[in-house]
N, CA, C and O of each residue as an XYZ file, in Angstrom:
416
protein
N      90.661    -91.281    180.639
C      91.219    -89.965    180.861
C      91.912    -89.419    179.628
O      91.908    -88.199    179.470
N      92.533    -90.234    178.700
C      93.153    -89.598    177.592
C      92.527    -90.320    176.245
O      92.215    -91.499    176.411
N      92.360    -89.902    175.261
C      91.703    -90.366    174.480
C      92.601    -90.775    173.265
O      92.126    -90.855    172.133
N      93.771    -91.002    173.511
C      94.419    -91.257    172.365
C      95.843    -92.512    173.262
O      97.047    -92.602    173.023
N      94.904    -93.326    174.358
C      95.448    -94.166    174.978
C      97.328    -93.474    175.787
O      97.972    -94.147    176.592
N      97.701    -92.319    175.357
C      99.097    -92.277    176.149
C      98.884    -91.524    177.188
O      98.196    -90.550    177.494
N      99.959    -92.507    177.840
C     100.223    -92.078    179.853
C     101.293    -90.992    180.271
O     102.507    -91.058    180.081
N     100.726    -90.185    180.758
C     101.808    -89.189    181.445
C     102.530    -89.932    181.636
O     102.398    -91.149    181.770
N     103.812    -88.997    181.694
C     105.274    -89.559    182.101
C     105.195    -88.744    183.174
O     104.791    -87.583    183.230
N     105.798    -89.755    184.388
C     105.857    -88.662    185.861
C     107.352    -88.617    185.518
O     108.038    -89.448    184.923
N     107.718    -87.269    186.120
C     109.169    -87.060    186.430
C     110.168    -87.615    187.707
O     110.160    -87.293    188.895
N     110.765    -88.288    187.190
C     111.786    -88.388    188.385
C     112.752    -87.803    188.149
O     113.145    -87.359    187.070
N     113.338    -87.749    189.448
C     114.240    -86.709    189.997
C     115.702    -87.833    190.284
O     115.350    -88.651    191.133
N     116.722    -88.014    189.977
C     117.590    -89.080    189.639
C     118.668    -88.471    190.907
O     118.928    -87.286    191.116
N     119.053    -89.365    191.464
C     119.844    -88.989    192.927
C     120.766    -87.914    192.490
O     120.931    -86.864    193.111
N     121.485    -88.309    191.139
C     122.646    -87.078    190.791
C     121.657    -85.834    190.724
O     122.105    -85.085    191.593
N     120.616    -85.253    190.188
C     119.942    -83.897    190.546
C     119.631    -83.419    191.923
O     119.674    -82.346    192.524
N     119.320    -84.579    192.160
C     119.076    -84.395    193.918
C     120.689    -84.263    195.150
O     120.736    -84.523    196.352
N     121.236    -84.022    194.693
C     122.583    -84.295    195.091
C     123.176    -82.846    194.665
O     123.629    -82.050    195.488
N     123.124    -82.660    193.552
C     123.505    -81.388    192.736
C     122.445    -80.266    193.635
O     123.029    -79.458    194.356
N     121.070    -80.224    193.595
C     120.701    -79.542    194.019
C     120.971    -79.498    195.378
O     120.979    -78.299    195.659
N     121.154    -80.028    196.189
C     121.874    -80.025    197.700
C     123.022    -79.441    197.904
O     123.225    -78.762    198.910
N     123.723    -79.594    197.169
C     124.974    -78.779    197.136
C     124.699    -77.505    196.490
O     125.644    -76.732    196.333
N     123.843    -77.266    196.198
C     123.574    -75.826    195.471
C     123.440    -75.064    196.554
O     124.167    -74.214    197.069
N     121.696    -75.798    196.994
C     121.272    -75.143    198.115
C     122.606    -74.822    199.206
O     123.024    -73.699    199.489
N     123.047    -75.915    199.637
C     124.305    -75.560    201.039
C     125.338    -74.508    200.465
O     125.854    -73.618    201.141
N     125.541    -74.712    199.272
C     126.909    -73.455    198.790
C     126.230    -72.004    198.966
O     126.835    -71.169    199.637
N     124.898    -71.656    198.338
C     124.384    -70.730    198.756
C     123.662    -70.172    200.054
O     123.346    -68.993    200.214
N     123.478    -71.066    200.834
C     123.088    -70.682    202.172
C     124.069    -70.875    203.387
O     123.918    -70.147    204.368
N     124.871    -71.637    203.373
C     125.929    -71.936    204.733
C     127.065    -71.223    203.825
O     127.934    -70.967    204.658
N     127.454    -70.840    202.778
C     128.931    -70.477    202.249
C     128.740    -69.132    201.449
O     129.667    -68.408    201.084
N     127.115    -68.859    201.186
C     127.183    -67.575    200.659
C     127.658    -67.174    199.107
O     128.080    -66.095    198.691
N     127.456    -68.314    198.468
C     128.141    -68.463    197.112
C     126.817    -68.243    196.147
O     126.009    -69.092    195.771
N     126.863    -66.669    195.839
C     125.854    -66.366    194.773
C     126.056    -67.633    193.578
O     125.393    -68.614    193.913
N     126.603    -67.787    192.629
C     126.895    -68.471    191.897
C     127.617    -69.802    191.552
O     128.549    -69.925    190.758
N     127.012    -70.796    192.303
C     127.683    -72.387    192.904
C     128.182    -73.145    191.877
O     128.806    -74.206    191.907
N     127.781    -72.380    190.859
C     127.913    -73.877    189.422
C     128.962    -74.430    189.531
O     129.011    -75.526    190.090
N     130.255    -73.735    188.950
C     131.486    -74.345    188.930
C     132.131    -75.312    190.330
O     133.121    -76.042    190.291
N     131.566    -75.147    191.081
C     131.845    -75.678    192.037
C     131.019    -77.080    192.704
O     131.369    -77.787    193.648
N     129.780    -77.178    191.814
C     128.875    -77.873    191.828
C     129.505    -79.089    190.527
O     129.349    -80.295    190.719
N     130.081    -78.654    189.471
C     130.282    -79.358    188.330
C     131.512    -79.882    188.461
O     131.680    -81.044    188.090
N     132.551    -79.173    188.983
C     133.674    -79.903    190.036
C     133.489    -81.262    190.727
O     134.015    -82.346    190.474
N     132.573    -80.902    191.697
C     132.126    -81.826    192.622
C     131.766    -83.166    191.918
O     132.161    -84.320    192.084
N     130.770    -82.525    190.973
C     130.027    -84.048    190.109
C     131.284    -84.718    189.613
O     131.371    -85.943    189.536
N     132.459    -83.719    189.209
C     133.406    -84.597    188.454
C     133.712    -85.569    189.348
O     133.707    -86.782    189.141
N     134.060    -84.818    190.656
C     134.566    -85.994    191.612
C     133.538    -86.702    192.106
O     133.946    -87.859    192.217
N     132.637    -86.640    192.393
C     131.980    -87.642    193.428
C     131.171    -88.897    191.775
O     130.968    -90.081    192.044
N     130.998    -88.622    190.997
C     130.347    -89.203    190.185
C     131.192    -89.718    188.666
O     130.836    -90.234    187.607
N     132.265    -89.327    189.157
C     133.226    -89.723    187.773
C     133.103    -89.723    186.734
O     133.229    -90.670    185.958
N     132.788    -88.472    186.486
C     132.200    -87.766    184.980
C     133.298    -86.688    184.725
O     133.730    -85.930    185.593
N     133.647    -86.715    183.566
C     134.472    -86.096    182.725
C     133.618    -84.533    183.217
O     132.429    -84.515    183.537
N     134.481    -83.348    183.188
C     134.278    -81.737    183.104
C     132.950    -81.791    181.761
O     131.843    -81.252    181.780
N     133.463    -82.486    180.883
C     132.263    -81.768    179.392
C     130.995    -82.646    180.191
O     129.970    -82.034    180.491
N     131.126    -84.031    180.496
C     129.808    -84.436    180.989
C     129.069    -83.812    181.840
O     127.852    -83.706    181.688
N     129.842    -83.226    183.037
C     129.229    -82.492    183.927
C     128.418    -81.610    184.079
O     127.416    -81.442    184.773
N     129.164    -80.861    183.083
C     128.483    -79.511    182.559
C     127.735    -79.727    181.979
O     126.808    -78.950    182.207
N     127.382    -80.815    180.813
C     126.579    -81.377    180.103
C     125.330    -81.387    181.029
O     124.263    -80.830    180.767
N     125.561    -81.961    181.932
C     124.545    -82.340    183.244
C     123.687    -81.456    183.806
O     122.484    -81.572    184.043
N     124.665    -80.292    184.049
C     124.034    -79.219    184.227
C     123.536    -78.553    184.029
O     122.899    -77.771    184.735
N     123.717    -78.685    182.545
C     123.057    -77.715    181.687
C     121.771    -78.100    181.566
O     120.769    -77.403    181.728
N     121.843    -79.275    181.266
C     120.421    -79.879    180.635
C     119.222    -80.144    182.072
O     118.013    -80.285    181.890
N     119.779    -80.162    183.218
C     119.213    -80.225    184.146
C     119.235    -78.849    185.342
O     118.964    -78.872    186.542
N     119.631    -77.803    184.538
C     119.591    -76.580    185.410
C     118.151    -76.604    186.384
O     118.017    -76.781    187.595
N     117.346    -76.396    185.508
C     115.989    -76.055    186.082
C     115.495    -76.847    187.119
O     115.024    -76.457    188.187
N     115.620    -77.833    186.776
C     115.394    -79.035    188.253
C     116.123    -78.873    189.093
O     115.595    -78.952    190.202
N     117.540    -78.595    189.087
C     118.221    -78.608    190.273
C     117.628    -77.304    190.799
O     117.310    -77.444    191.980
N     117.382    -76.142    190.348
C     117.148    -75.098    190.883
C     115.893    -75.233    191.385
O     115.605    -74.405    192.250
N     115.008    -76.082    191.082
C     113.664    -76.205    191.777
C     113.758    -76.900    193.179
O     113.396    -76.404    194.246
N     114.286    -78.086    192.991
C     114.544    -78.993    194.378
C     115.871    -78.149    195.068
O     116.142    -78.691    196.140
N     116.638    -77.172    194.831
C     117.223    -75.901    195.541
C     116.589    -75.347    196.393
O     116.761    -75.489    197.604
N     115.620    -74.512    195.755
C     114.465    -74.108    196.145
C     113.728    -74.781    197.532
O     113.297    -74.378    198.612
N     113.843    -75.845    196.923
C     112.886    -76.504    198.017
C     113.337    -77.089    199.008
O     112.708    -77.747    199.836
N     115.025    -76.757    198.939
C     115.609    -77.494    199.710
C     115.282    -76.331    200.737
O     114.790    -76.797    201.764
N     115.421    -74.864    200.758
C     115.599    -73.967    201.051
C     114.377    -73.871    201.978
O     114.545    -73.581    203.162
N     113.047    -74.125    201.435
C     111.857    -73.932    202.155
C     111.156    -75.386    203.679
O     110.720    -75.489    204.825
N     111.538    -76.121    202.476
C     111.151    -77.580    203.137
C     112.011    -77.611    204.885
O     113.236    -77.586    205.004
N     110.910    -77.677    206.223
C     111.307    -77.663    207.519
C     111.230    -79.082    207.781
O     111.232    -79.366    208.979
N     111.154    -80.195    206.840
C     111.295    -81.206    207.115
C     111.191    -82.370    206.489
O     110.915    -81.746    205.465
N     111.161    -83.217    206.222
C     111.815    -84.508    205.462
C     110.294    -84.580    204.607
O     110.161    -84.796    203.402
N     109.350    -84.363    205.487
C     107.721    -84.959    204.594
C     107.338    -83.655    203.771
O     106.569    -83.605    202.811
N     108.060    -82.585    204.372
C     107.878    -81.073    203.768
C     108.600    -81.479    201.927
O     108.180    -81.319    200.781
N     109.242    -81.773    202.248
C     110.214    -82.205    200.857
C     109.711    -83.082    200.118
O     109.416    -82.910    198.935
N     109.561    -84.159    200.790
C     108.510    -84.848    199.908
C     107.523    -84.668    198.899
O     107.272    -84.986    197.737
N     107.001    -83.908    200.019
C     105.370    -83.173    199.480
C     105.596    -82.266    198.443
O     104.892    -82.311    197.435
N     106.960    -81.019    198.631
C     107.001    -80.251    197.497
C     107.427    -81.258    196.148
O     106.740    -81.028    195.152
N     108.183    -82.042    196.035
C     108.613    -83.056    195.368
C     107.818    -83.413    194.147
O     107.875    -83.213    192.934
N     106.673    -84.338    195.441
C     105.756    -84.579    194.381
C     104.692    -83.242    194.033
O     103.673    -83.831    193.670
N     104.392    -81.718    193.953
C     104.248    -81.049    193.942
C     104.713    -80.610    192.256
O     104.011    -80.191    191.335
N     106.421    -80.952    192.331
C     107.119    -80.467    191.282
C     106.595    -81.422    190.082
O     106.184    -81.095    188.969
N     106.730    -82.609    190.616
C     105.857    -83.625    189.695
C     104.686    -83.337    188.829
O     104.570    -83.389    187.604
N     103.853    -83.022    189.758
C     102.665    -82.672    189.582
C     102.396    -81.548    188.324
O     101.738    -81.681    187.292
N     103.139    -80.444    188.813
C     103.150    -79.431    188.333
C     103.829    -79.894    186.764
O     103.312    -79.451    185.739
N     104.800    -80.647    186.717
C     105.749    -81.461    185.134
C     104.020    -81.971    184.330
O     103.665    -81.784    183.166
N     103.330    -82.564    185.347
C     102.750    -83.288    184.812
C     101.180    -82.368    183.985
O     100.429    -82.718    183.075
N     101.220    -81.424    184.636
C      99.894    -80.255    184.320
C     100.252    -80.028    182.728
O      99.669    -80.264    181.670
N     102.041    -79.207    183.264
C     102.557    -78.562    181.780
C     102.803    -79.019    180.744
O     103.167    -78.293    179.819
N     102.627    -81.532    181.078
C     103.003    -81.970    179.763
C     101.041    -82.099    178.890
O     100.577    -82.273    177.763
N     100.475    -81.861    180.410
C      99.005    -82.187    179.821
C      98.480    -81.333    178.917
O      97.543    -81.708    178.211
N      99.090    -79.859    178.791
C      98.945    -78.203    178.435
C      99.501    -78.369    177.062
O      98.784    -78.077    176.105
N     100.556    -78.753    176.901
C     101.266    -78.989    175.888
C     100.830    -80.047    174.647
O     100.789    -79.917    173.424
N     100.418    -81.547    175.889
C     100.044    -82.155    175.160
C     100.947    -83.321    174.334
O     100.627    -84.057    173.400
N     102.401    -83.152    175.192
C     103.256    -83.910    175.574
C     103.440    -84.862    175.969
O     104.224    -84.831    176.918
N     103.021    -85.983    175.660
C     102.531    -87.348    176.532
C     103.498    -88.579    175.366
O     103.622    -88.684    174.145
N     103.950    -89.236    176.421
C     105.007    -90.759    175.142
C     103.436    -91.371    175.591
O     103.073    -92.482    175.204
């Protein structure tokens, strides 16, 4: 399949994104909070014992993912629904590193 022997890297999704994005999703849908960050990077401080600069650090660099599995938290009617978009998001990491040409 690749001619220069390197393997896609699949993406994982690391419990702290998945966690972050859960709390995204719930701040904006049960609390109505256009804009969750600070309150999301709070949280990480506490639940994950990361310094404010790490947090944010966190966030930053992982905006886009959390906002995807947000997303999907939002759509997904059920546990295999999530899944499926999941590996979906994967999938999709994995098209754009093939496009690119991005491969370790």
């Amino acid at each position: 399949m690749f001619d220069d022997e390197r393997e896609p890297v699949v993406k994982e999704y690391s419990e702290r994104t998945l966690n972050a994005a859960r709390l995204c999703h719930l701040l904006r849908q049960e609390c109505e909070i256009e804009d969750p960050w600070h309150i999301v990077a709070v949280s990480l401080c506490a639940h994950e014992r990361l310094h404010t600069k790490e947090s944010w650090e966190f966030i930053l660099t992982h905006k886009t993912d959390i906002e995807d599995i947000q997303r999907l938290f939002e759509r997904a009617n059920s546990p295999e629904e999530f899944r499926d978009g999941l590996i979906e998001l994967k999938e999709r990491d994995l098209e754009r590193q093939l496009a690119r040409g991005n491969l370790k």
